[in-house]
Each structure stands twice: as C-alpha cells, then as structure tokens.
C-alpha positions as a Markdown table, in Angstrom:
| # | Residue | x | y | z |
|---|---|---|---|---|
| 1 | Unk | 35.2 | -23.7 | 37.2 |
| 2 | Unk | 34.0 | -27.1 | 35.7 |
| 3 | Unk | 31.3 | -26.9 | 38.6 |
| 4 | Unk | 30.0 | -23.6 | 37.0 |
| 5 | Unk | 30.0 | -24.7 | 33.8 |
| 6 | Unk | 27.9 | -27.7 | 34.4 |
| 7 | Unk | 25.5 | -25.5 | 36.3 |
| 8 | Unk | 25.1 | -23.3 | 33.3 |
| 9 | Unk | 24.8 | -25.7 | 31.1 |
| 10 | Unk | 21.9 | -27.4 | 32.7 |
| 11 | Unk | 20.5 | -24.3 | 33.2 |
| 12 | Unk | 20.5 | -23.4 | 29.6 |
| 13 | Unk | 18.9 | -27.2 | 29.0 |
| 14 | Unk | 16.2 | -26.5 | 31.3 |
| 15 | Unk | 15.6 | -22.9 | 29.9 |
| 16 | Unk | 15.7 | -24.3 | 26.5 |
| 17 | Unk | 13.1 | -27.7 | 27.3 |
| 18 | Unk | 10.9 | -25.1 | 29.6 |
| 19 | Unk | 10.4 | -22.8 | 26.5 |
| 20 | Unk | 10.0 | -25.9 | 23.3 |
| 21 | Unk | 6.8 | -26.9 | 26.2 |
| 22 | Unk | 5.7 | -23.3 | 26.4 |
| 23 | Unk | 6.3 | -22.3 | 22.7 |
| 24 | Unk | 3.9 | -24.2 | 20.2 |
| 25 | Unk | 4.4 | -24.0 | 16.5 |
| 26 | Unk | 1.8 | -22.8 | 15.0 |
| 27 | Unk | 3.0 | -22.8 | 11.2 |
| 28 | Unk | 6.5 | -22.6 | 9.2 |
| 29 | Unk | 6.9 | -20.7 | 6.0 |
| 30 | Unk | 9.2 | -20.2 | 3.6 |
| 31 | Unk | 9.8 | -17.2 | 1.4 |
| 32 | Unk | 11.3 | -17.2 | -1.9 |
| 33 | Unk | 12.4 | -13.8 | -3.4 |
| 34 | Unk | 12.0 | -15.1 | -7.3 |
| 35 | Unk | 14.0 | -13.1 | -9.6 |
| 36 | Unk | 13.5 | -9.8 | -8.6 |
| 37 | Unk | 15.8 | -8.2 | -5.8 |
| 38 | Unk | 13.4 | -7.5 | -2.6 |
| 39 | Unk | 14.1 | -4.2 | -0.6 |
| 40 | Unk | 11.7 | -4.0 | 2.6 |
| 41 | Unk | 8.7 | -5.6 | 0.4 |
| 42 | Unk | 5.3 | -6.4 | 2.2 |
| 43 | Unk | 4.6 | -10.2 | 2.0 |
| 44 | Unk | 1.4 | -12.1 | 3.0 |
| 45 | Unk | 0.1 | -15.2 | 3.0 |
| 46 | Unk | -3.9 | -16.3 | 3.3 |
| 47 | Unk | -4.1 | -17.8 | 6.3 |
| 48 | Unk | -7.5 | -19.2 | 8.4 |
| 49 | Unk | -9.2 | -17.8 | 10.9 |
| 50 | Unk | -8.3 | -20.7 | 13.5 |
| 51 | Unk | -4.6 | -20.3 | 13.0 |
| 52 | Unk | -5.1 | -16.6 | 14.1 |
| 53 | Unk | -7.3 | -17.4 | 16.8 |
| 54 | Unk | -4.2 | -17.1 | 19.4 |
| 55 | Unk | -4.4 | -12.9 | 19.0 |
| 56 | Unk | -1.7 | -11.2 | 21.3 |
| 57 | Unk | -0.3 | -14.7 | 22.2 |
| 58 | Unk | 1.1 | -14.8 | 18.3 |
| 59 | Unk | 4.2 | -14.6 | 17.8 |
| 60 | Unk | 6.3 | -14.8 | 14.5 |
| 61 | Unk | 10.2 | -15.7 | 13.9 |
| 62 | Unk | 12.6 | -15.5 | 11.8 |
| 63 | Unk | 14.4 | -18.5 | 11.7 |
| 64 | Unk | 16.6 | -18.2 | 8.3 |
| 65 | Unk | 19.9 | -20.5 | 8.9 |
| 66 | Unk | 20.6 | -19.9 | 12.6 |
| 67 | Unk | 19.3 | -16.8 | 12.7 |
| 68 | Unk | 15.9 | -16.5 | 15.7 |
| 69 | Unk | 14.4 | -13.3 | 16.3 |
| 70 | Unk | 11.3 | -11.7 | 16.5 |
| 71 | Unk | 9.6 | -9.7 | 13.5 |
| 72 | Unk | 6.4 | -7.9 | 13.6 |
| 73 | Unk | 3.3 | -9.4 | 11.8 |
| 74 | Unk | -0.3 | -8.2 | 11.5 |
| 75 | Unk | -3.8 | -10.2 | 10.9 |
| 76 | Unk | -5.2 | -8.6 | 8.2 |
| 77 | Unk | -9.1 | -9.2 | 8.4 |
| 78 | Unk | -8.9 | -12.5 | 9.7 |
| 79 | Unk | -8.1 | -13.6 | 6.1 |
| 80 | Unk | -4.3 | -12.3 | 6.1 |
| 81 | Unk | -1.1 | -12.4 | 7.9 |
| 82 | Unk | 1.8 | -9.7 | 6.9 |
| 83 | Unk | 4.8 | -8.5 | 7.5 |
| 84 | Unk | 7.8 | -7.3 | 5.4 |
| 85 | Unk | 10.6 | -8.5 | 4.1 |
| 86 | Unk | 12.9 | -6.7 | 5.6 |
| 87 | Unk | 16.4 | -5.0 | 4.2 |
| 88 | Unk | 17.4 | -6.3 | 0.8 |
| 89 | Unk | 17.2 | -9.7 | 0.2 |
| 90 | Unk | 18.9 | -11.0 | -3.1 |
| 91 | Unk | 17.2 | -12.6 | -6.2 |
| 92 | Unk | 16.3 | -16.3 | -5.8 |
| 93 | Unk | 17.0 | -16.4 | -2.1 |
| 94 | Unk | 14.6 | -18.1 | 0.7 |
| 95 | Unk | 13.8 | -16.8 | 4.2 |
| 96 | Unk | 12.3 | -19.2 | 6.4 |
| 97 | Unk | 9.7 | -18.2 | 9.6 |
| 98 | Unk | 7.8 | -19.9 | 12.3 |
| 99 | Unk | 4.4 | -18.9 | 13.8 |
| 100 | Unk | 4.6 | -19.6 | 17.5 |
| 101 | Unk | 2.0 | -19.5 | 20.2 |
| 102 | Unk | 3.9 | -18.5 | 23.4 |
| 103 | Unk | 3.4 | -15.8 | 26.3 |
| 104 | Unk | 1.4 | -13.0 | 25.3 |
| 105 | Unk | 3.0 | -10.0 | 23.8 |
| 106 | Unk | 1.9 | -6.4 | 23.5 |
| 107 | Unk | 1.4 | -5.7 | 19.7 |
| 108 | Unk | 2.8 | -1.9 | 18.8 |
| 109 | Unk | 0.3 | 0.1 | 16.1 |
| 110 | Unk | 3.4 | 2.2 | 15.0 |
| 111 | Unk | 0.9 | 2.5 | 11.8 |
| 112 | Unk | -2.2 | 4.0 | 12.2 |
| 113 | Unk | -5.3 | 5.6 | 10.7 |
| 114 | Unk | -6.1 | 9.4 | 12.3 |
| 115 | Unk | -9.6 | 10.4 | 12.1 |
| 116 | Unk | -10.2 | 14.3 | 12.6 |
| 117 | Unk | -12.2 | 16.5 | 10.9 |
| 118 | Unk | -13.7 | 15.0 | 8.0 |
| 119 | Unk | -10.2 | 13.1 | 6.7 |
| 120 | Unk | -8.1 | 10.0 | 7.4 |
| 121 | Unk | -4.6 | 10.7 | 7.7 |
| 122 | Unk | -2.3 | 7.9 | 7.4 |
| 123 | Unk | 0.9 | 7.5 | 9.6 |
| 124 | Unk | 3.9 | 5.8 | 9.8 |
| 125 | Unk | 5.0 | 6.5 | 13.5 |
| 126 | Unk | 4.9 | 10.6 | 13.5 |
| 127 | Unk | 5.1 | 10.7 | 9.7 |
| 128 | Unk | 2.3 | 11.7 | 7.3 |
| 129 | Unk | 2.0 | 9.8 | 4.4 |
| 130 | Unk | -1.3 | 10.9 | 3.0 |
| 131 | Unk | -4.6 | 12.3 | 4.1 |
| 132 | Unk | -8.3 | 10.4 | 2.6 |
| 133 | Unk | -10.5 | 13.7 | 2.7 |
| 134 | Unk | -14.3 | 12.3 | 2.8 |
| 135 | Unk | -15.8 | 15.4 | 3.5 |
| 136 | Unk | -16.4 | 17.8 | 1.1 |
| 137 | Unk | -13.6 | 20.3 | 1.0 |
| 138 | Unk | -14.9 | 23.3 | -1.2 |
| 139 | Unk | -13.3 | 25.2 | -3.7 |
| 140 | Unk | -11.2 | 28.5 | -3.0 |
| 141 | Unk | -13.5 | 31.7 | -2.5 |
| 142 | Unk | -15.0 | 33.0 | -5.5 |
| 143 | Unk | -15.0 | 29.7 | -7.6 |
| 144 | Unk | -18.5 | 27.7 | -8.3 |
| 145 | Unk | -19.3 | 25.4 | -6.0 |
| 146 | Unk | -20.0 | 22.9 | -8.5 |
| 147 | Unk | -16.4 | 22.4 | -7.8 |
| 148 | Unk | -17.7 | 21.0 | -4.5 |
| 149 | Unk | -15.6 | 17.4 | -3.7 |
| 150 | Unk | -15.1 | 14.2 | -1.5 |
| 151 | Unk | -13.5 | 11.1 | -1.8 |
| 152 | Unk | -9.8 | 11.7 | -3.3 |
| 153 | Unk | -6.1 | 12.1 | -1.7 |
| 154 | Unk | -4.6 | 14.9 | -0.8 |
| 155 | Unk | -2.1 | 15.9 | 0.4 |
| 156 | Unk | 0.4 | 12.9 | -0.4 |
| 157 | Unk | 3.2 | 13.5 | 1.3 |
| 158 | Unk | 7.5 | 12.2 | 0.5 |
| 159 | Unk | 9.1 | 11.2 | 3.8 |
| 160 | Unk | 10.9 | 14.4 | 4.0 |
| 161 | Unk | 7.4 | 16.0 | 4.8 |
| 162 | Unk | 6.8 | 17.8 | 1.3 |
| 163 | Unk | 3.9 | 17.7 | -0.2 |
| 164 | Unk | 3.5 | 15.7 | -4.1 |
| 165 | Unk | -0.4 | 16.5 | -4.4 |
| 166 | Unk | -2.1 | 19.7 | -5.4 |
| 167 | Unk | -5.6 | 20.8 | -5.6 |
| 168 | Unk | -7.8 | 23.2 | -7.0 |
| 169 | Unk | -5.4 | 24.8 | -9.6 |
| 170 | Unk | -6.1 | 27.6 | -11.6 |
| 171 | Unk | -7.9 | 26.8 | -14.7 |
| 172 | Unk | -8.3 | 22.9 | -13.2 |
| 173 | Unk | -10.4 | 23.4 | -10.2 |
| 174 | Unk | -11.7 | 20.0 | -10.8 |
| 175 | Unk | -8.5 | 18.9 | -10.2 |
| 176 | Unk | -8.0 | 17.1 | -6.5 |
| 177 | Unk | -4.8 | 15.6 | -5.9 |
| 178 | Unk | -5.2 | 11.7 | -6.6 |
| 179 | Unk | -8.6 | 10.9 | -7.9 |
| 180 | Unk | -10.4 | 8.3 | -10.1 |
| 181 | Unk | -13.8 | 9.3 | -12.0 |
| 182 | Unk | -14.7 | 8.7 | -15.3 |
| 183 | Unk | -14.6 | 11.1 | -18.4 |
| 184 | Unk | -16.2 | 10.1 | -21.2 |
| 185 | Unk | -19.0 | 7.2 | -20.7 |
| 186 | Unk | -22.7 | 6.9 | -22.1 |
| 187 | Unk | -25.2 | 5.9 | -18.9 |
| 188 | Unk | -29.3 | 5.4 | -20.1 |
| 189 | Unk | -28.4 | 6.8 | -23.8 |
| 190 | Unk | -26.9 | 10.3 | -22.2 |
| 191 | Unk | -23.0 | 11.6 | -22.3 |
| 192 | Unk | -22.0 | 11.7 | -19.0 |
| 193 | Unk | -18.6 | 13.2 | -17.7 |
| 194 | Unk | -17.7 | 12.4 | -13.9 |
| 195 | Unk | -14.3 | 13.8 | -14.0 |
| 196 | Unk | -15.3 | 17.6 | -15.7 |
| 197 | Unk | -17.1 | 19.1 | -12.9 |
| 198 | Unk | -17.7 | 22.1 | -14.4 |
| 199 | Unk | -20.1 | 20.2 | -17.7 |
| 200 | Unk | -22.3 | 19.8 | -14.5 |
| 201 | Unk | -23.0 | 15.9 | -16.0 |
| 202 | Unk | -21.8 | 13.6 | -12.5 |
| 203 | Unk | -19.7 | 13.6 | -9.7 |
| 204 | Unk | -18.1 | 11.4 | -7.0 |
| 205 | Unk | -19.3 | 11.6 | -3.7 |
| 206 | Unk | -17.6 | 9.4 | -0.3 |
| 207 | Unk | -20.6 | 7.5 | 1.1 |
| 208 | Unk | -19.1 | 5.8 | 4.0 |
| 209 | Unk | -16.7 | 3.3 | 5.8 |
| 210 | Unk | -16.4 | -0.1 | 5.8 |
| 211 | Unk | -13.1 | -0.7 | 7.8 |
| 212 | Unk | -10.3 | 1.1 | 9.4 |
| 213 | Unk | -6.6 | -0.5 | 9.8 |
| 214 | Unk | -4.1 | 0.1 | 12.5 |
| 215 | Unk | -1.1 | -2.7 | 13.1 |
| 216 | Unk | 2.6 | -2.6 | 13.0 |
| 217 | Unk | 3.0 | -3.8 | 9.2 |
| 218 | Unk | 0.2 | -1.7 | 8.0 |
| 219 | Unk | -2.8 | 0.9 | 8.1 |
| 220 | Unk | -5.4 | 1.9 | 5.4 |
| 221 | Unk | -9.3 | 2.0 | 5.4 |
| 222 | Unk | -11.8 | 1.0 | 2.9 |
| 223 | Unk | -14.2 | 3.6 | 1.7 |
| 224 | Unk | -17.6 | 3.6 | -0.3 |
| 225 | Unk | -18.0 | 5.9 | -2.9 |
| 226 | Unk | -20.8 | 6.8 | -5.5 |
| 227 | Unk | -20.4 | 7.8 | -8.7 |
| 228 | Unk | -23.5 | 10.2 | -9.5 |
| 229 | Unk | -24.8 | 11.3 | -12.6 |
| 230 | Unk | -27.1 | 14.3 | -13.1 |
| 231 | Unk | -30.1 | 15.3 | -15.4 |
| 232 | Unk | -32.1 | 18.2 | -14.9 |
| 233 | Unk | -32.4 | 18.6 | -11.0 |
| 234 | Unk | -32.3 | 14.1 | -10.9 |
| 235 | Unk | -29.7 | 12.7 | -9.5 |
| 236 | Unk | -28.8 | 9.0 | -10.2 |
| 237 | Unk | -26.0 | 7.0 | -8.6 |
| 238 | Unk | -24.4 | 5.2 | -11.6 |
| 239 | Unk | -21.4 | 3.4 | -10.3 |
| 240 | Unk | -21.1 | 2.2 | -6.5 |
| 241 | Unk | -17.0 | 2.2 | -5.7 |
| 242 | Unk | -15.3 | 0.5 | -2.8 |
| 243 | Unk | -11.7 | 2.1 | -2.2 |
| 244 | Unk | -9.2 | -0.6 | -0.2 |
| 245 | Unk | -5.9 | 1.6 | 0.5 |
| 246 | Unk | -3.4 | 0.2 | 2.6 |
| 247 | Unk | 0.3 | 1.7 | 3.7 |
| 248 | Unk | 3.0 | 0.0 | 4.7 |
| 249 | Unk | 5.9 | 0.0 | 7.3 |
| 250 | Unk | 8.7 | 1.4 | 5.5 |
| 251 | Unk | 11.1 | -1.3 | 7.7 |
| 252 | Unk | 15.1 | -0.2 | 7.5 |
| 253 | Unk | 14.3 | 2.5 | 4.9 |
| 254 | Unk | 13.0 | 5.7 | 6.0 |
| 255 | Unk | 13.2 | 7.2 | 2.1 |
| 256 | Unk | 10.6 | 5.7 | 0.6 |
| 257 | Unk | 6.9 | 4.7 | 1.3 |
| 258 | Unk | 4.7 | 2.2 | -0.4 |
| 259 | Unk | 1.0 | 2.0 | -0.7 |
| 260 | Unk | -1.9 | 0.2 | -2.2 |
| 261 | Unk | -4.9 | 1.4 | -4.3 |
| 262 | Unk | -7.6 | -0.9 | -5.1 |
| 263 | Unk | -10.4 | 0.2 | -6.7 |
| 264 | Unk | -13.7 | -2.3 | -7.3 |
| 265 | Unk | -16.3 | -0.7 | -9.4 |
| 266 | Unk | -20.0 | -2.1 | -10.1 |
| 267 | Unk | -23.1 | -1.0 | -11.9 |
| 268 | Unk | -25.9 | 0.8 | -9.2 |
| 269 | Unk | -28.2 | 0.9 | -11.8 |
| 270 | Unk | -29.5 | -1.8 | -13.7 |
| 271 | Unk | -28.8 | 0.1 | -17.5 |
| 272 | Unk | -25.1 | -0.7 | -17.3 |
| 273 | Unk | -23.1 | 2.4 | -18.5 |
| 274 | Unk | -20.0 | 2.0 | -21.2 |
| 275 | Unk | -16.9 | 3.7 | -20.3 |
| 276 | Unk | -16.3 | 5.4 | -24.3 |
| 277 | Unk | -12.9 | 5.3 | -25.7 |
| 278 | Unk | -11.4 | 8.9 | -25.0 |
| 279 | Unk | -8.0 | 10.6 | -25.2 |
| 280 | Unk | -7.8 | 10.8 | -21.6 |
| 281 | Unk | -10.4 | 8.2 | -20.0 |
| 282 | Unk | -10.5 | 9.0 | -16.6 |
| 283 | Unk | -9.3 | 6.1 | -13.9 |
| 284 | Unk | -6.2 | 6.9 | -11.8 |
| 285 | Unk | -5.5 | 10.8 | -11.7 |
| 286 | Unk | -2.8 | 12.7 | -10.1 |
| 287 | Unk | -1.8 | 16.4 | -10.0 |
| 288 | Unk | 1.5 | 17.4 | -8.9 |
| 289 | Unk | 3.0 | 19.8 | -6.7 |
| 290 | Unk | 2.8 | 23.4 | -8.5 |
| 291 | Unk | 6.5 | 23.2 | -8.2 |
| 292 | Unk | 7.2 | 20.8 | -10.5 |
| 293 | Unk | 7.4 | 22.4 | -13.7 |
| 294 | Unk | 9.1 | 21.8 | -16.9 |
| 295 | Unk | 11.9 | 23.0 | -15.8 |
| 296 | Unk | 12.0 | 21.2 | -12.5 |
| 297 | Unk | 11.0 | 17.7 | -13.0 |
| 298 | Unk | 11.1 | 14.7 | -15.4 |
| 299 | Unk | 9.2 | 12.2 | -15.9 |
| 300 | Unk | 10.1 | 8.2 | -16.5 |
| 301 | Unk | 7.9 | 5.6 | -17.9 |
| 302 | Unk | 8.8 | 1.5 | -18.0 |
| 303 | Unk | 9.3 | 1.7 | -21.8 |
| 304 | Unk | 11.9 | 4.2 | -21.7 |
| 305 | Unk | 9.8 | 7.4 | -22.4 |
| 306 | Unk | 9.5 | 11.1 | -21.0 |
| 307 | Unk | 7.7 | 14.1 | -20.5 |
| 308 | Unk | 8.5 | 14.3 | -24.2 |
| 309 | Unk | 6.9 | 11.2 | -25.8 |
| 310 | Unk | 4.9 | 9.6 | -22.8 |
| 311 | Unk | 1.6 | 10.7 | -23.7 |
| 312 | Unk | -0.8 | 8.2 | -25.2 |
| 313 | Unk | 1.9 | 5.1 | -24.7 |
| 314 | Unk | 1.4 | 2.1 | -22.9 |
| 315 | Unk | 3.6 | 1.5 | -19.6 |
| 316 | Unk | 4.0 | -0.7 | -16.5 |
| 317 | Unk | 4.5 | 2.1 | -14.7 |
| 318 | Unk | 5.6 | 5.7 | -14.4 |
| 319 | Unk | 8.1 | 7.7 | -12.2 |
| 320 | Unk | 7.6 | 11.7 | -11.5 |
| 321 | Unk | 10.3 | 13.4 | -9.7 |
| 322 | Unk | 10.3 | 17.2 | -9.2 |
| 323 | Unk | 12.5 | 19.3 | -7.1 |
| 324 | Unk | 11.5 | 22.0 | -4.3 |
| 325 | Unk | 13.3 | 24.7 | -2.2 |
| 326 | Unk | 12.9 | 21.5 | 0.2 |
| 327 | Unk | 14.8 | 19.4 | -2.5 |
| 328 | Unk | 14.5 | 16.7 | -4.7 |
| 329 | Unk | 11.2 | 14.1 | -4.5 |
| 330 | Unk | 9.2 | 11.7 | -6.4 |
| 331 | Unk | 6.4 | 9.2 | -7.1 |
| 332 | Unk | 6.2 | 5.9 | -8.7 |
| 333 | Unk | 3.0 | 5.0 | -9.7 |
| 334 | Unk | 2.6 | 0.6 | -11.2 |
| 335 | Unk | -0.4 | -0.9 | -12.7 |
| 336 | Unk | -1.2 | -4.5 | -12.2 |
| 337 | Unk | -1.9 | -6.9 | -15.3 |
| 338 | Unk | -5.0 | -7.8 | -13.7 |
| 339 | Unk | -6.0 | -4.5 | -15.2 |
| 340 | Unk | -8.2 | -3.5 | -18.2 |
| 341 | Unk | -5.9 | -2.9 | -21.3 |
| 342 | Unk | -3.2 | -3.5 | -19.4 |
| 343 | Unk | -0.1 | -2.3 | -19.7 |
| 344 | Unk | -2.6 | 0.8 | -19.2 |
| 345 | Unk | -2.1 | 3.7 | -21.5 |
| 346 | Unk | -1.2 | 7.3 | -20.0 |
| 347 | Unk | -1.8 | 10.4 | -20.3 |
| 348 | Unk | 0.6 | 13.0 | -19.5 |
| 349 | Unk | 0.4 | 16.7 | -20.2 |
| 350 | Unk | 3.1 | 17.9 | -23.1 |
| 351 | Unk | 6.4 | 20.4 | -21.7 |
| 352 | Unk | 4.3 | 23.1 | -23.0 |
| 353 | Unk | 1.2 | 22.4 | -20.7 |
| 354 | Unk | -0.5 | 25.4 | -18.5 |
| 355 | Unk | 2.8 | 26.6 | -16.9 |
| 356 | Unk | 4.8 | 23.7 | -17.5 |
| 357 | Unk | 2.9 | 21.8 | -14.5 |
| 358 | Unk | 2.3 | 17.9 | -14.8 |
| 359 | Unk | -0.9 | 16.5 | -14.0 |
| 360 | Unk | -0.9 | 12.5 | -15.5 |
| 361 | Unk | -3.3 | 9.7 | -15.4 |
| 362 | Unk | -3.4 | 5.7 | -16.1 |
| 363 | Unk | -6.1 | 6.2 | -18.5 |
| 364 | Unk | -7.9 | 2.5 | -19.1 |
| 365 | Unk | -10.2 | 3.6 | -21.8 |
| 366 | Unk | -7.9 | 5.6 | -24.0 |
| 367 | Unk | -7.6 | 2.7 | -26.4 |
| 368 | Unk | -10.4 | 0.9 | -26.5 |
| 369 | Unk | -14.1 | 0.8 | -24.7 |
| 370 | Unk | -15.4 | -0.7 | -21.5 |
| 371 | Unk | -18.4 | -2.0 | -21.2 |
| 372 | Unk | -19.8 | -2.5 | -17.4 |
| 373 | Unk | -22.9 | -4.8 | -16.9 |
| 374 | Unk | -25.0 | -4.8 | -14.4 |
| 375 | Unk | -24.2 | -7.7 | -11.6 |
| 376 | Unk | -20.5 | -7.8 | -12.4 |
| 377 | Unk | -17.6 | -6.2 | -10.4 |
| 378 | Unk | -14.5 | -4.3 | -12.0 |
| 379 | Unk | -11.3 | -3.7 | -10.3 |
| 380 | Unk | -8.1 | -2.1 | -11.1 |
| 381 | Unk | -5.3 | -2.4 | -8.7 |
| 382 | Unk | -2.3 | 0.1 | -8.3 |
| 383 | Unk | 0.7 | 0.7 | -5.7 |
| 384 | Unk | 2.1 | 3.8 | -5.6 |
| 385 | Unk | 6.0 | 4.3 | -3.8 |
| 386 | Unk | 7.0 | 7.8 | -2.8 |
| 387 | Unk | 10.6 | 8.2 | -2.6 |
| 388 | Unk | 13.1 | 11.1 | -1.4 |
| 389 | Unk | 16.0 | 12.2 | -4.3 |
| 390 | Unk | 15.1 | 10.1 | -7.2 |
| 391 | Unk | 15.0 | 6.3 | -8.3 |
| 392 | Unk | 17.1 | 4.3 | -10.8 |
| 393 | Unk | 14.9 | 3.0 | -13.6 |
| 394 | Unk | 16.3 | -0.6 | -12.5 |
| 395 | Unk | 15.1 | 0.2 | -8.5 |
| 396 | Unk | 11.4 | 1.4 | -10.2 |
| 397 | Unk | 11.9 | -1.8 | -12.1 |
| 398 | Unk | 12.2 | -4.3 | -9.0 |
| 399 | Unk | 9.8 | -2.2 | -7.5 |
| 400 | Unk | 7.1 | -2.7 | -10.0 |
| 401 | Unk | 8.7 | -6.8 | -9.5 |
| 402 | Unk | 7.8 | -6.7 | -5.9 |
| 403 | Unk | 3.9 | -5.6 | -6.9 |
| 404 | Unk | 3.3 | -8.3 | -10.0 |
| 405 | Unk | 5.4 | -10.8 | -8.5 |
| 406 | Unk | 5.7 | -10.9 | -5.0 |
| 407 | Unk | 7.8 | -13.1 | -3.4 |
| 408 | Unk | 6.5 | -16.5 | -2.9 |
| 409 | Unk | 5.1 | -17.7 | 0.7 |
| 410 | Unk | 4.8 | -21.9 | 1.4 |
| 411 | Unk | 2.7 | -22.5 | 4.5 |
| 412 | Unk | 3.3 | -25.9 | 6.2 |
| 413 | Unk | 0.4 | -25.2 | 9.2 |
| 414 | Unk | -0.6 | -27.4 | 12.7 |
| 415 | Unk | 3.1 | -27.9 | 12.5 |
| 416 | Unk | 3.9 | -28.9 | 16.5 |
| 417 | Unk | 7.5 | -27.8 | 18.4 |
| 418 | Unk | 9.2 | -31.5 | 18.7 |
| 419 | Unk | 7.6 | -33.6 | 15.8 |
C-alpha cells in the first residue's frame, strides 16, 4: 500500500515538473469587480501583438484562490484579449488569470457572423441575436420606393426567439428597426433631413466591410456607411460612418444578451454640416415590436421615468419591456458619457401615439447643437442587453455599471512559470 502510494506520488511530481517545463506563462491578471455587482460581464484588456503571437497554442486560466481551469478567451484584432466574467461575481471582489503557452488547443467559434443574402446574422451557438441588413430591403408593395434602405438592424431578436424590432410600419415606412441618421442638420447652407425619407433631402446607404468577427467570447462586424444628401438629381455623401457592433457570449445565462454599438462619424465633405437642435434629433433609433402597445408594455428610464413623463428627459439609460402571445420580453438600451450631451436626452412617443406603439430614440441634438468640422471624428458608443421576462431597475442599474465602469484588468506580462 505504502509502495503504491509512493509510486503515485512521484508520478504526480513528474506529471506536475513535466507540465511547469511545457506550460510557459505568458501573463497574469487580475480583475477587480469595483462597486458594481458583475453578472457574465465581457472584460478586456489591450494587449500587444507579440504576447498573442502564440495563436492556437494560447491558453488562459483561471487561477482565483486554488481554483485552475480553463476559460475561453478571444484576440480581438491583434489589439485585444476577451473573455467574460463569468456567473456573478460580488462588488469589490478580484479574480485572478494566467496566460499560458502550452500544447495547442482547438479554439471553438460558438459565436459567429452568417453571411447570406445581403445580411449578417449574428449567433450565439444556434441562437439569433440580430440580423445587419446591408442590402437594400424595399418597402412593402405599393409604397414609394424612396422608402428604399440599407444599413440598420432588424430583426433583433430576445433569447426566447421573439422578435423586438419592426419595420416599415404603417404611417412610418421610414422606420427600420434600429437605425441612426440624422433629422434636422444644415449641410452647404441647405435643410437637410436623413432620417425623413419621404422629404426626399438624404439617406443612409451601407458602403462596405471592413471586418468580420467569429471567436468563442464574441462576434460582430464593422460596416461603412454614407450618409447622402440630395439636391435636384446631385447626390453628395455628407457624413462617412464606420459601425463597430460586437455580441457577446451570454456565459451561464441563457436570458439575456449583450451587444455593442459604436458609431464614428466624420465630415466627407469639406463644408462641415451642423447637426440643428431639434425635438427629436436623430442618433440611435428603435421601433418596437407592433405588439407592444400601451396596453402591453412599459417603459423605464435611469431617472425614474415612464412612458408617461420620459419624453424630452435626460437618462443613462432606458428599459422597454412588452409582452407577446410568446410572453414577456425586453430591451435595455445605455449611453456612454463619452457621448455628446451626455446623459443623452430621449425621445419617446406619448401613451396616446399611432396605436399606442413605442418607437424611442437617444436623441443627442435635442438640447443643444452639434457642430462637425471637417477632419475630426465623432463617436457615440451604446450597449444594448436584451432580456427574457423583465429587469429590476437595480439589475439595469449594474448593467449600465458593467458598460461605464468595467471591471478593472492589471496585466503583469513576460511573467515566466518558476520565477
């Protein structure tokens, strides 16, 4: 008996010496949750391009108290590692990790980027979270085709498979599920309305990719887009727009979804344009589900206000939740204070809108002016969660937390196994 233990202990040693020669530490980090609770919440960290240079043979740890085992982690760009923050991890609490170099090890996509027929669906595993259409989709038969449109999301889907977005409504054709023109701006000394399709003034148009994203932590895409104003039978591209959207792995929680919208905006035109001061401004747009009426849905906002009072106030963020024959479902939309006016002003359409639908905006310029120069670039950064049931207004809070505030990542790098 004494004989076999020996043997297995020796074994173990060897084991244990053979893998600290074959496994070399790449980097150590720790992760601090701040204030805010954390509930599956994407962290990254910059990182160089020579610490990633190991690809496949990467492998990341986590290494909190005696805890050792594998999470998945994704090199985003060769500028970014990432990976979440998995289950709930309490207010002022550190995780630590190690980047190892080891045996190479296959690298599962279980989020990905589907290209077919003129959209990009984005996937967690076999669930749709939300289609990128950059073809023109056209308007239903009978309606001008100045209602003609690329570059906007829809449909956005809640993990139960039901469908947030609409498009085309009656009365709002111009209306395309999540969108972000401009309503009221002055370009060379002329109004010019890129939101209003049918003043016939502008329009946004997709104009191409820069990037696709596949990994295990996360998938997205970044798109080109033109903002085009019109005069006559001239067309001239005011605004070039760069959309970076990016979904993440939803890790223990298969209720809710999280993804980013960045938008960077710069003059195409050497004139400049001024984004005017307007009731509802244009930037950030979303129309719901024809489901969600009045009667079926509420609406939340970080300062305490509803469907009621809302409109024209300022908030961190806002919470939609309607209810279908499929059940209940929701959206929680945060802006960043990086943003102009921030907190942003909203817009939201009264209880007694067109059938009691909700269509609602974060609506920069409502306020106050922008004025965009030539040579500069302008960005406005959102994350949007989608949730099954509902949210408490202190889980949309630590949300929002998680966004602002992310929890904080120390690198210690060229960190060797044994010194």
């Amino acid at each position: 008996m004494k004989n076999n233990l020996l043997r297995y202990a020796i074994l173990f040693l060897l084991i244990t010496v053979a893998g600290a020669a074959q496994a070399q530490v790449m980097a150590r980090f720790t992760v601090n949750s701040g204030k805010y609770k954390r509930v599956n919440t994407p962290v990254h960290t910059p990182v160089s391009y020579n610490l990633m240079a190991g690809g496949d043979s990467l492998q990341l740890f986590e290494t909190t108290g005696n805890l050792r085992r594998q999470v998945p982690f994704q090199n985003y760009q060769n500028k970014y590692l990432y990976w979440i923050l998995d289950g709930i991890t309490a207010p002022d609490t550190t995780r630590t990790y190690e980047l190892v170099k080891a045996a190479p090890v296959r690298s599962m996509a279980g989020m990905q980027v589907k290209d077919s027929a003129g959209t990009l669906v984005l996937r967690d595993g076999a669930r749709k979270l939300l289609q990128y259409n950059y073809s023109i989709v056209e308007p239903p038969a009978g309606i001008d085709k100045v209602y003609r449109r690329s570059g906007f999301i829809h449909p956005l889907w809640a993990p139960d498979g039901q469908v947030i977005t609409n498009i085309h409504p009656e009365g709002h054709w111009h209306h395309v599920g999540i969108w972000n023109p401009w309503t009221h701006t002055s370009f060379k000394g002329k109004e010019t309305d890129f939101w209003n399709l049918q003043k016939k003034e502008g329009t946004v148009r997709f104009n191409g990719f820069i990037s696709h994203t596949n990994g295990p932590v996360l998938c997205g895409f970044e798109a080109l887009q033109d903002h085009v104003a019109f005069s006559g039978d001239k067309e001239t591209v005011a605004l070039n727009e760069t959309w970076e959207v990016k979904a993440f792995n939803s890790g223990t929680d298969n209720t809710r979804s999280v993804w980013d919208f960045f938008t960077s905006q710069s003059c195409a035109d050497t004139a400049g344009i001024t984004l005017l001061q307007y009731r509802y401004g244009g930037g950030f747009g979303l129309r719901t589900n024809a489901e969600w009426t009045t009667t079926t849905s509420q609406v939340l906002t970080s300062e305490g206000k509803t469907r009621k009072d809302a409109d024209s106030t300022r908030a961190r963020w806002i919470k939609i939740t309607g209810r279908t024959a499929k059940g209940q479902a929701g959206i929680l939309i945060m802006n960043h204070p990086y943003d102009f006016d921030y907190p942003q002003p909203v817009r939201v359409w009264p209880e007694n809108s067109e059938r009691g639908e909700i269509m609602m905006n974060f609506s920069p310029t409502k306020m106050r002016p922008m004025e965009m120069t030539y040579g500069k670039t302008y960005r406005m950064y959102y994350r949007v969660m989608v949730f099954n049931n509902d949210l408490t207004a202190q889980e949309a809070e630590e949300a929002w937390g998680a966004f602002v505030y992310p929890p904080m990542v120390t690198v210690y790098p060229n960190v060797v196994a044994g010194r």
